[in-house]
N, C-alpha and C positions, 0 to 999 in steps of 0.2 A: 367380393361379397362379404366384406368382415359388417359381423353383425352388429356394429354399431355404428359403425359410418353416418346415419344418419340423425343419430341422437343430439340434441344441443350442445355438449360438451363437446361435439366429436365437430362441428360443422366450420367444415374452411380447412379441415387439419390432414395432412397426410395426403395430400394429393397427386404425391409422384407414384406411374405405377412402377419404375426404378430408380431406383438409386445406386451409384456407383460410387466409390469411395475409394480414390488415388493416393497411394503414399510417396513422398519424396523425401530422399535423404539428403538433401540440401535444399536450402532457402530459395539460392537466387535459379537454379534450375525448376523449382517449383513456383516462385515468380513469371519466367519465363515461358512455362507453360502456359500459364493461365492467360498470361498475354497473345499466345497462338488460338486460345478457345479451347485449347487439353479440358481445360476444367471449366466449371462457369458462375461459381458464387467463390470470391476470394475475401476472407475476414482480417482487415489489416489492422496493426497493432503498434506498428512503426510509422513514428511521424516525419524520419528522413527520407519513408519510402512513399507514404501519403503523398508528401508536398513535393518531390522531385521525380517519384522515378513512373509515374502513370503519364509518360508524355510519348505515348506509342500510337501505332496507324489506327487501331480498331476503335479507342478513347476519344481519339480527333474526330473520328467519324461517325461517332456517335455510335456504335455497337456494343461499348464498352461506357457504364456509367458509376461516378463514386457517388454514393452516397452515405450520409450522417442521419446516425437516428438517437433521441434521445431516450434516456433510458429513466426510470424512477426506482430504482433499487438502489440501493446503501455503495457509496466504492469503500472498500477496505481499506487496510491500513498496510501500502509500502514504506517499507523499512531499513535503515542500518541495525541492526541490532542490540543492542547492549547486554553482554553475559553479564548479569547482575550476583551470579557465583564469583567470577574472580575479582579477587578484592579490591583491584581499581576502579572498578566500576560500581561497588558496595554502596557508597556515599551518592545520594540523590543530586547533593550540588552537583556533583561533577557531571553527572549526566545533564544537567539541565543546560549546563553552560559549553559541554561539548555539543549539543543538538542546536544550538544558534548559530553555529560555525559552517552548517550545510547552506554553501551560497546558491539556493533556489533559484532565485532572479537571474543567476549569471548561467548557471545549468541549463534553464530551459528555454534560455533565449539563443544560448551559444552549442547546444548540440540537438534539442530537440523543437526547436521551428514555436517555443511560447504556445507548444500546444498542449501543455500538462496542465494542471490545477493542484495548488498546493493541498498537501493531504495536513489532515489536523487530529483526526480523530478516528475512531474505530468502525464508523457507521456514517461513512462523510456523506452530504447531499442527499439527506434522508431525513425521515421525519424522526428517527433513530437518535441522529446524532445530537449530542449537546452543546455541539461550538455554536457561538453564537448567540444561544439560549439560557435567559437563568433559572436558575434551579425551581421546579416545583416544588408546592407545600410538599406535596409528595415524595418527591426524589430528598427532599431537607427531611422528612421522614426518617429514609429508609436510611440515610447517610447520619442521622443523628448520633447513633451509639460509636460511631467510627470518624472524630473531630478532626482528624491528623491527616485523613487519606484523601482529602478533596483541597488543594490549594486554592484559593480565595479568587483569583481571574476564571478558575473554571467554574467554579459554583455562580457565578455572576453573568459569567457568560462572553467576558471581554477574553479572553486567553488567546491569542494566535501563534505560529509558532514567530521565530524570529524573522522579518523579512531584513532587505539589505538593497543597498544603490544598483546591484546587480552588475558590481564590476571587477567583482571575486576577491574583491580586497576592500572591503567597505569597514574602515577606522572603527567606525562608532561603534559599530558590532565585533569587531576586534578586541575592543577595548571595553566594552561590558561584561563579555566570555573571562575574558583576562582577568576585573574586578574581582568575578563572580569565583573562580581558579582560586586566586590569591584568596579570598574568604574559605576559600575549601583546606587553607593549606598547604597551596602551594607557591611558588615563586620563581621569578624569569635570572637566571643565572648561566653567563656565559653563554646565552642566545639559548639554553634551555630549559623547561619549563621542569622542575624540579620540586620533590615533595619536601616541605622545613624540614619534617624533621628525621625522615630517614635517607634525605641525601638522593633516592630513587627518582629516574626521572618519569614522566607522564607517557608511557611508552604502549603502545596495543599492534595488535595484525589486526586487518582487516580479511577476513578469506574468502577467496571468489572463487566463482569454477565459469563464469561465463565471462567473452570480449562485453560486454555491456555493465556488469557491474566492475569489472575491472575500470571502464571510462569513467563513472562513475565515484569510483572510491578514490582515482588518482584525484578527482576533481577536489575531493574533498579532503584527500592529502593534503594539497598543494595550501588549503585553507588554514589548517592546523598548522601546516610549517610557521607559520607567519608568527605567533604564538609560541612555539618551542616543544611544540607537541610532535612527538613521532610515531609517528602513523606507518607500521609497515604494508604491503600488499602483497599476500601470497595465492595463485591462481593452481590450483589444484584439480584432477580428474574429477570426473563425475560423481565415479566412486567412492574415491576417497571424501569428498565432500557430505557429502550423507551418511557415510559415517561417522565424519566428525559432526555434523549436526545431528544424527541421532544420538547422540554419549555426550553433546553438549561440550564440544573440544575444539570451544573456539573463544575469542574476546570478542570479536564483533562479524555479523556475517549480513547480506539481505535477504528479508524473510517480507510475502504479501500473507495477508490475511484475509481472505475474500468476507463477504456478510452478504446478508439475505433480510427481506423484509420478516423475518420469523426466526433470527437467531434462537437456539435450542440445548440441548445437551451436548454441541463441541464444542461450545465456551469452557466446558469444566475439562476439557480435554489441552485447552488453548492459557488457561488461566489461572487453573485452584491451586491450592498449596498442594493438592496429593501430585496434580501433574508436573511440578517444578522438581519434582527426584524422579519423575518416571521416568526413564530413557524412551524414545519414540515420540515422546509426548510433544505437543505445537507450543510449549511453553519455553521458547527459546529464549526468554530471556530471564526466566526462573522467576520470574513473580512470584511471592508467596504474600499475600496480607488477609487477613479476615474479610477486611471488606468485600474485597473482588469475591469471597464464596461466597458471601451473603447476597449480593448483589445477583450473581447467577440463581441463588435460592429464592429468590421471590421475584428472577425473570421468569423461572420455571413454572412458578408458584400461581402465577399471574393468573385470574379468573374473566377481567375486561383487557378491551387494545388499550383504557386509559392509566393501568396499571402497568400490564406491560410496558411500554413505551415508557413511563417512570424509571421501570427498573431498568430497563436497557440504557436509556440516558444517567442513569446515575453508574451502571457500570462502567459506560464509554467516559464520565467522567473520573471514576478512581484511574483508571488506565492511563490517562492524558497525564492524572496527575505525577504518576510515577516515573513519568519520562525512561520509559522500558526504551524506547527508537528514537533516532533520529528521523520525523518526519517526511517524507520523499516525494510521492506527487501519484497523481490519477488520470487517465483519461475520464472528459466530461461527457464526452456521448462515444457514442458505437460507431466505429467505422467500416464500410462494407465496399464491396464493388461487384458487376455483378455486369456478366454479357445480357444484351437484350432479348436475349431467347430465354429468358428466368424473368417471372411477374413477383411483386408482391404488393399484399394488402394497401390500400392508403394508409389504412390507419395501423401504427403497433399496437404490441402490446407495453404493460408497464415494461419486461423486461426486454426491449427492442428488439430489434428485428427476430424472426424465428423463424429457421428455416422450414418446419413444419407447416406451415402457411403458408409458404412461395407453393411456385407451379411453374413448369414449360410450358412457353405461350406454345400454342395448336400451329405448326407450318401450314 
């Protein structure tokens, strides 16, 4: 009898009169279950488990159904990280030209089934983001006082990150990163990749605490060798991970950064010059430039969606321009699965599926 159940806001929503909510402390036991009918709505996130491991009795028979929903909200931005505090990573070349060397192509063909989407920007597959798009009167507005903080393909709109033949050793892009190195000052000596003029060579950790960024980082180990780059990987506790990424005691780590169609006040938490010394702070890669305040200053500020959306695109472009990440990838829609004693709507909503909207069909 809750007193609103029938209000227009309220209509379709909340229809279970229980809910039960199973915890499992391992994956494939928790898989497992769900495959007996334990549980009956499973949200999968794994595309080695998508496309291989739903080949059980209850799925052939149809009791058991995957479905894909698409979504209309912003995907964030996955990342390697770049600590822009320690001083190899100070100088923007070098960032630009270690972020080419993530062979994408060869990644998500050869461990996750080519079912990611290359990530570009902060606010990717949204009306948000600015790849793709050149710059409004507007956004050339708000970016005017600030000449230096937008590079010339993202203000245009052509900027992508690097792609590659996708056979983890692609020459051409070997050999641009390389150029781009050697312009920065450094140079290939004795098989390594060495700074002129203090002799020091191009050397970072990478730090994990999960097997999945661990596959990952080897992956893009293996790319840098090529090059003379040494890339260490060290996989560390839970704990101790969070600490070093709250105190920012790391060279490089991977960090996602979710978005919303109404990004707000945890951009200045993600992004400003005050949170690049806060410790706790999401500003893991220490960005400090004026622009990026400004930019959150008059997304805040914003009075129409046609402003807004200015300012968010011009902040998604200072970000792109700083090459804070090595760019990583996105799921493109939502993947669900779900026994056939659970209904849901024909239609979603912008942000897919929602369980508040499903129901137990009637036995």
């Amino acid at each position: 009898d809750y007193w609103a159940r029938d209000l227009p806001i309220q209509k379709g929503l909340y229809n279970y009169d229980e809910i039960r909510i199973d915890y499992y402390r391992d994956a494939n036991a928790m898989f497992e279950a769900f495959k007996k009918g334990l549980y009956e709505v499973n949200p999968e996130g794994d595309p080695a488990q998508w496309n291989k491991g739903y080949d059980f009795p209850a799925l052939n028979q149809g009791r058991v159904v995957k479905e894909t929903f698409n979504t209309g909200t912003p995907k964030g931005m996955s990342g390697f990280v770049f600590n822009t505090r320690r001083p190899i990573f100070k100088d923007i070349a070098v960032r630009r030209a270690l972020a080419k060397l993530f062979d994408f192509g060869w990644v998500n063909t050869n461990l996750y089934y080519d079912a990611f989407d290359r990530a570009a920007g902060y606010f990717n597959d949204s009306e948000l983001s600015s790849i793709g798009i050149p710059a409004s009167d507007r956004e050339k507005e708000l970016l005017a006082p600030y000449p230096d903080a937008v590079v010339a393909e993202v203000m245009d709109g052509t900027y992508r990150p690097a792609s590659s033949d996708s056979s983890g050793a692609d020459r051409t892009v070997l050999r641009e990163a390389l150029s781009e190195l050697q312009g920065a000052g450094y140079e290939l000596k004795d098989g390594a990749l060495v700074n002129t003029a203090s002799g020091k060579p191009l050397a970072f950790e990478i730090l994990v605490t999960t097997k999945e960024d661990e596959r990952l980082a080897l992956a893009y180990q293996r790319t840098l060798a090529r090059i003379g780059i040494q890339a260490s990987i060290r996989n560390v506790d839970a704990s101790q991970y969070q600490l070093r990424r709250q105190t920012f005691d790391f060279d490089m780590i991977r960090n996602s950064w979710g978005a919303s169609l109404s990004p707000g006040n945890e951009q200045s938490f993600r992004w400003s010059q005050e949170a690049a010394d806060q410790d706790g702070s999401f500003n893991y890669p220490g960005a400090s430039q004026p622009a990026i305040d400004a930019m959150i200053e008059a997304m805040l500020a914003a009075r129409t969606r046609d402003e807004f959306v200015a300012a968010v695109r011009a902040l998604d472009r200072v970000l792109v321009s700083g090459f804070y990440v090595v760019p990583l990838f996105y799921l493109p829609d939502q993947w669900m699965a779900r026994w056939t004693t659970v209904e849901h709507p024909e239609q979603t909503s912008i942000n897919g599926a929602k369980l508040e909207t499903w129901w137990r069909v009637p036995e």
